[in-house]
N, C-alpha and C positions, 0 to 999 in steps of 0.2 A: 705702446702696449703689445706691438708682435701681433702674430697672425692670430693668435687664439686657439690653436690647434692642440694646447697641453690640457693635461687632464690633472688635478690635482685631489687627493680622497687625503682628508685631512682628522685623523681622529686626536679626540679636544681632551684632557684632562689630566687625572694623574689616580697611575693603578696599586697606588698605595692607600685610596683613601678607596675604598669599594664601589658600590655603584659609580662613582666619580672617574670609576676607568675605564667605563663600556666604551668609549672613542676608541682606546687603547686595543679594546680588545677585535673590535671588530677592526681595526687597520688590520692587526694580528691576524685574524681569522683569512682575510682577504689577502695578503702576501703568501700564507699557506696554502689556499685554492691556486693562487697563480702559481705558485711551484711546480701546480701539475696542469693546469690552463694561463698560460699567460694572458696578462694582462694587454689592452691596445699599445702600441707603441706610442710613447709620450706620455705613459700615466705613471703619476706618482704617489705612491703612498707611504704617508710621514704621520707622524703624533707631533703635539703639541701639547706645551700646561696650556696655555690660551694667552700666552704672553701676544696682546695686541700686535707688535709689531714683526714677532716667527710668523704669527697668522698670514698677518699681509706681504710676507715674503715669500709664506711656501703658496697662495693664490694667486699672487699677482702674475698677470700675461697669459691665467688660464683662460682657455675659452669655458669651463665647467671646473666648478668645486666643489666636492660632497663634505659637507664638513660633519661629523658626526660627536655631540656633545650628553655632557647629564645634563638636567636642569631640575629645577625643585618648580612646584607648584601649589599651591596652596588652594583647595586639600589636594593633593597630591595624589595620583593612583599609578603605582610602579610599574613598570615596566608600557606604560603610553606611550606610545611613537607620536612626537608631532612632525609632520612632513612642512618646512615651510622653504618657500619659494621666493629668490630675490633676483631678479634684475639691476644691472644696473643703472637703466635707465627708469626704472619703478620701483624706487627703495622702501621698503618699510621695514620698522623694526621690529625683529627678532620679540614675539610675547612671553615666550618663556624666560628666566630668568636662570643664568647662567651659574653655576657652583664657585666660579673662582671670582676674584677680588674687581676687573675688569671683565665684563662679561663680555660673550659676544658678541652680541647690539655694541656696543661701544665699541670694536674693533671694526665690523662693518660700517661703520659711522662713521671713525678715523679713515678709511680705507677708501668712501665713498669722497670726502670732504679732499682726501692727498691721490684723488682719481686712480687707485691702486686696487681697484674688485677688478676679478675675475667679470667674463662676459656674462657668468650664466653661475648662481650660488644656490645651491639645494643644502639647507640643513634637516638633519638629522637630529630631534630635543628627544632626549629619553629621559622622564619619570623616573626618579630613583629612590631606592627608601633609605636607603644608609650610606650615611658619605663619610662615616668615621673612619678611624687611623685603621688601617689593616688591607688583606690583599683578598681577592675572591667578591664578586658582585652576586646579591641575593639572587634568590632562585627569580624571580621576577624578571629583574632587568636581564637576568644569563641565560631565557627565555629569548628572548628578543632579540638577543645577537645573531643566529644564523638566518631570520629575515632579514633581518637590517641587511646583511651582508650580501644578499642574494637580490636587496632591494639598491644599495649602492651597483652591483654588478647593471642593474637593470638601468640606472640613471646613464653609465656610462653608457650603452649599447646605444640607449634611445639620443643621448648627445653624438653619437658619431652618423646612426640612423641620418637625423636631424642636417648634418653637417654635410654629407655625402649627398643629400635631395637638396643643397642651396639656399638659398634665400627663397621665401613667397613669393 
């Protein structure tokens, strides 16, 4: 598994279908702040459609992965941040329900099962209204982006925090 010391920010989807590419955009947003604030040393940021097996390629060996996705919810209120939190020693699945065909409860579940999680997985579920063919996310979820991004910069600070004070 490696030391655990990479950092991996994984945004989930595709930014051709609208809300369905706020992953997209906020990886985006966050490569542009690092242009003029770098990033920790060892952090990666990549997109993904949510093809199970990029997932558990671009997580695996991290000690921390922010994954940031859409998901639908039924009723649905756009632009909801769900913060949910995985261990891998404390797995539970993902409640939102992912946009693409394998969602990513299924990819964490494969990943969990072939021992391939990251040490520490924080997603990111945004509420979306339109996941039809076209580019540009409603004002709702394009609301949400520059927290989200400010809220990823915070997961990594407090995983390095975290890492630098040891073990309890």
């Amino acid at each position: 598994m490696g030391t655990h010391t990479r950092i991996a920010v994984i945004g989930v989807g595709n930014e051709f279908r609208r809300d369905d590419g706020v992953g997209w955009a906020v990886a985006g947003r966050l490569l542009q702040r690092a242009a003029s604030r770098a990033l920790p040393p060892g952090t990666v940021v990549a997109t993904c459609d949510g093809d199970p097996a990029r997932l558990m390629g671009l997580w695996e060996g991290a000690g921390l992965a922010v994954v940031v996705d859409a998901a639908h919810a039924e009723p649905g209120h756009p632009g909801l941040v769900h913060r949910i939190e995985l261990d891998a020693e404390g797995l539970a699945r993902p409640p939102a329900t992912s946009s693409h065909g394998l969602g990513l409860g299924e990819a964490v579940e494969l990943a969990r099962v072939l021992g391939r999680l990251p040490g520490h997985l924080v997603v990111y579920a945004v509420e979306g209204a339109d996941t039809s063919v076209g580019a540009g996310l409603t004002p709702a979820v394009e609301g949400v982006v520059e927290p989200l991004v400010a809220s990823v910069e915070d997961e990594i600070v407090r995983h390095r925090v975290a890492r630098a004070k040891g073990p309890s």
